[in-house]
N, C-alpha and C positions, 0 to 999 in steps of 0.2 A: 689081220695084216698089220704090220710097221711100217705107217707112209712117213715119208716124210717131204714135207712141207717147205720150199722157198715160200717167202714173205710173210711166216706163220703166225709174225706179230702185228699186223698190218692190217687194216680193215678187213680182209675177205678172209684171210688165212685166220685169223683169231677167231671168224664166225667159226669155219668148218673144223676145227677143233673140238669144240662139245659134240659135232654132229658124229666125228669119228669116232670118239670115246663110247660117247653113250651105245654105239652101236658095238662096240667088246674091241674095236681097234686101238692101237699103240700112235703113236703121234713121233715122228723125230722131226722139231722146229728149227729151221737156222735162223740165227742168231748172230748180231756181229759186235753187243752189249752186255754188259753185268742187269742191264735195265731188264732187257729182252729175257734173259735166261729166267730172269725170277718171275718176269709176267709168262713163259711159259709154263713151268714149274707151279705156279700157281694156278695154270687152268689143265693141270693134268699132262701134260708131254715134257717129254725131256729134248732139253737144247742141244744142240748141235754148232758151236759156233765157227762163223764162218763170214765170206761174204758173195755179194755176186761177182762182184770182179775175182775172188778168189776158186778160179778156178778148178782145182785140187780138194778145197773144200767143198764143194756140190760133188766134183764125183768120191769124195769118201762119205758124203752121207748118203747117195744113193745106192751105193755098194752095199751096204748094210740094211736096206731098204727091203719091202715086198711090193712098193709100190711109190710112186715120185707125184706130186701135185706142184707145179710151176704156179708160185702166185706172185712171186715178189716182180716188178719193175719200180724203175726208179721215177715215181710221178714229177718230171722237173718240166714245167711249160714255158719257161722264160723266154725261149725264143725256137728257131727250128735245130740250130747248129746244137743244143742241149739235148735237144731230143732225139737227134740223130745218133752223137754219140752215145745216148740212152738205150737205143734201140738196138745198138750195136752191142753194149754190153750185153743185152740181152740174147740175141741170136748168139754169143758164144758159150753162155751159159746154156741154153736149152741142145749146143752142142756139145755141153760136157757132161751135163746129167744123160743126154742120149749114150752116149761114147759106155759109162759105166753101166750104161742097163741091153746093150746090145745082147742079141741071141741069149735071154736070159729068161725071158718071159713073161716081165715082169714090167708091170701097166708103167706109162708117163703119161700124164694130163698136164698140156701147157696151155695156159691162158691168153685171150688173143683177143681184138677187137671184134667189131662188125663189120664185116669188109661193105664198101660202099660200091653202092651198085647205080643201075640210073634211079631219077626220080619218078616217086611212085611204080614204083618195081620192089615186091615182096620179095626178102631174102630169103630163102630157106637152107635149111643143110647139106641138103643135097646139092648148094651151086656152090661151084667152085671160087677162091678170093679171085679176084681180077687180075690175070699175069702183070698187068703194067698198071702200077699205084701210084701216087704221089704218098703214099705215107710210108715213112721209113722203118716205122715197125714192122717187123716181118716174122713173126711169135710161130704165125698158123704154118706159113711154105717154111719154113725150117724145120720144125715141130715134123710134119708129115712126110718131110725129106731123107727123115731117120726112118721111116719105114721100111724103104730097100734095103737095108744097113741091119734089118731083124731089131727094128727096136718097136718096142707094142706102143706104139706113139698115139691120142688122140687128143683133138682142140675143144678146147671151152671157150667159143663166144658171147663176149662180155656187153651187156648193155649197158645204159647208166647206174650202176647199184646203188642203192641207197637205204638211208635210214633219217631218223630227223636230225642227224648233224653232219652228215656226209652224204652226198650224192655224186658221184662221179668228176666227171666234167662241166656239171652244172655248180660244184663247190666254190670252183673258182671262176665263175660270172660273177658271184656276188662280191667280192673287191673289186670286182672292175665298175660292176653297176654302182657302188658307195663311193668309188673316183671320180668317176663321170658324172654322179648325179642322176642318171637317169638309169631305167633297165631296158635295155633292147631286144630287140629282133630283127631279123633280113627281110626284107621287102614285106610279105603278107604276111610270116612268120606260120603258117602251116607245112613248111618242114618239122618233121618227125624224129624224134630221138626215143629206140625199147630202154624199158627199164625193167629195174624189178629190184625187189627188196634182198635186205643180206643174208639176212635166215632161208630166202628160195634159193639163193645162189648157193648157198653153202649144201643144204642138202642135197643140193643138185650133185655138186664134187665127190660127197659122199656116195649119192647110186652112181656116178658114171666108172669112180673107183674100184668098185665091188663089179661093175659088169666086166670090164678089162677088156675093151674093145679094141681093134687096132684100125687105127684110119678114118674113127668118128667123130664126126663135127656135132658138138653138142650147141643148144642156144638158150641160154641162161635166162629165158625172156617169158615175162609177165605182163609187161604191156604192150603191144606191137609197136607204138607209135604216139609218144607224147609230143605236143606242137611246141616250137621253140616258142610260140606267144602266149601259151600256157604258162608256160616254166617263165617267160618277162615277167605276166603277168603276177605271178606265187611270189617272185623274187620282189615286184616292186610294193608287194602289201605287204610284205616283211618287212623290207626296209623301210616302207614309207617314200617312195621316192617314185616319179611323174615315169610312165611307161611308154616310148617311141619305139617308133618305125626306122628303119636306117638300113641304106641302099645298101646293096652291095660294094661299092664304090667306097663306103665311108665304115665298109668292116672290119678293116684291114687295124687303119687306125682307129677304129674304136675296139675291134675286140684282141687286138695284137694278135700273137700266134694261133690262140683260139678262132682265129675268122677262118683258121684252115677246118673247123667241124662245124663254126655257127649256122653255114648256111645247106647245110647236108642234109638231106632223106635219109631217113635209116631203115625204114618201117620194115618190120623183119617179125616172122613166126617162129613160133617153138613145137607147133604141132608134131610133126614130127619128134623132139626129143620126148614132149609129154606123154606120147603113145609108147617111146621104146621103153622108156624108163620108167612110168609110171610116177612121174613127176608132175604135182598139179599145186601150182603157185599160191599160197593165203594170205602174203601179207599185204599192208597196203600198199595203196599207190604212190608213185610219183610227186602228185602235188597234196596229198594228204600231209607225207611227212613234209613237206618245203614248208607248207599251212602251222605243220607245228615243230616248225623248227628255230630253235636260242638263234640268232641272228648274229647273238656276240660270242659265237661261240665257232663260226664259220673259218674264219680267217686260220685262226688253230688248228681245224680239225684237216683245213688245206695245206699244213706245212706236214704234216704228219703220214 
């Protein structure tokens, strides 16, 4: 196959790149740099440049395409009005890659959060995201919207990914937690956040691509349920810095727009993906890589 790739240069998209290759697949990367094309070129795909507000440019690379992996959004957290219009960009991107792959037959994988469910309530694939959200990303009802429309649409739910310089959402606690001086958690901090390492998400992309399923909620998940006072606690023997408790009341202003995820349950299974696909997670964990992760090296790998 010739997939090609939004956000090919980007933490997850540059994992599943070797995973593609080495399995005899072709790679088309978008690209919206001279930087980007050569760090493609150098891991074996050819660039495709373009961007995500560039409309035109996703549906010309998907046209040429045997297959579409949605990875790129735009990680801006600075407040909710950034991420809205974020999200916005997004939804019309994942309607123009749909648009050029309609009645064609030809796989699209968009990438999508873990939809929040009650607390202590297992998400699995089979449940639906919740009609009424407060989160303005809407990756997955888009993404499965194109379905009727004859597009082979299927969702990648994302947990926190990581590796020992990047972790998700957990990336960016740690400038918050070296402002503040301390590392927090929401009341007893046994809310749960799945993770999994970048080398399982990636070859994850890889089987779900090759299956070409239309309508499948994949769950990218290795851990069910890491405790946000786990993750305080990783962060604050990193930094070195005293490890509190902080109500819900005092989130908002401590964790800014992040207090819209700090105090959330996520705890979410993959059984089901690791039975269809034959997907069975090796790398480490969560607080392993935080345990050995450059500290000074965090802040950077959060603008990126």
């Amino acid at each position: 196959m010739r997939v090609f790739i939004t956000g090919a240069t980007g933490f997850i998209g540059s994992a599943i790149i070797p995973e593609l290759i080495n399995a005899g697949h072709q790679v088309l990367g978008l690209t919206r740099s001279d930087a980007g094309a050569e760090a493609l070129v150098a891991a074996g795909a050819k660039p495709h440049r373009g961007a995500l507000e560039d409309l035109e440019s996703l549906r010309a690379g998907a046209a040429k395409s045997d297959g579409v992996i949605h990875c790129a959004f735009i990680h801006d957290f600075r407040d909710l009005a950034t991420f809205q219009k974020n999200a916005e960009v997004d939804r019309r991107a994942i309607e123009a890659l749909g648009s050029a792959l309609a009645n064609s037959n030809r796989p699209l994988i968009v990438s999508g959060g873990i939809p929040h469910r009650s607390p202590g309530e297992t998400m699995t694939e089979d449940m639906d995201a919740p009609a009424e959200s407060r989160m303005p990303r809407v990756s997955e009802q888009t993404a499965l919207a194109l379905v009727p429309k004859g597009v082979k649409a299927s969702v990648m739910r994302l947990p926190q990914v990581h590796d020992p310089v990047k972790q998700g959402l957990v990336t960016w606690l740690v400038p918050i937690a070296r402002e503040k001086g301390f590392s927090a958690y929401v009341g007893d901090g046994m809310n749960r956040w799945p993770a999994a390492h970048v080398k399982d998400v990636a070859r994850l992309y890889k089987l779900a691509i090759e299956k070409q399923e239309t309508g499948a909620r994949y769950h990218a998940v290795a851990e069910e349920g890491v405790t946000l006072r786990d993750i305080a606690e990783a962060l604050g023997r990193g930094l070195k810095v005293p490890v509190k408790s902080i109500s819900p009341e005092e989130a908002g202003p401590h964790f800014g727009f992040l207090s819209l995820f700090a105090g959330l349950d996520l705890l979410t299974s993959s059984a089901i993906t690791q039975k269809h696909l034959g997907w069975k997670p090796t790398g480490p964990g969560m607080i392993e890589d935080l345990n050995n992760m450059n500290y000074a090296q965090v802040e950077t790998a959060a603008s990126r």
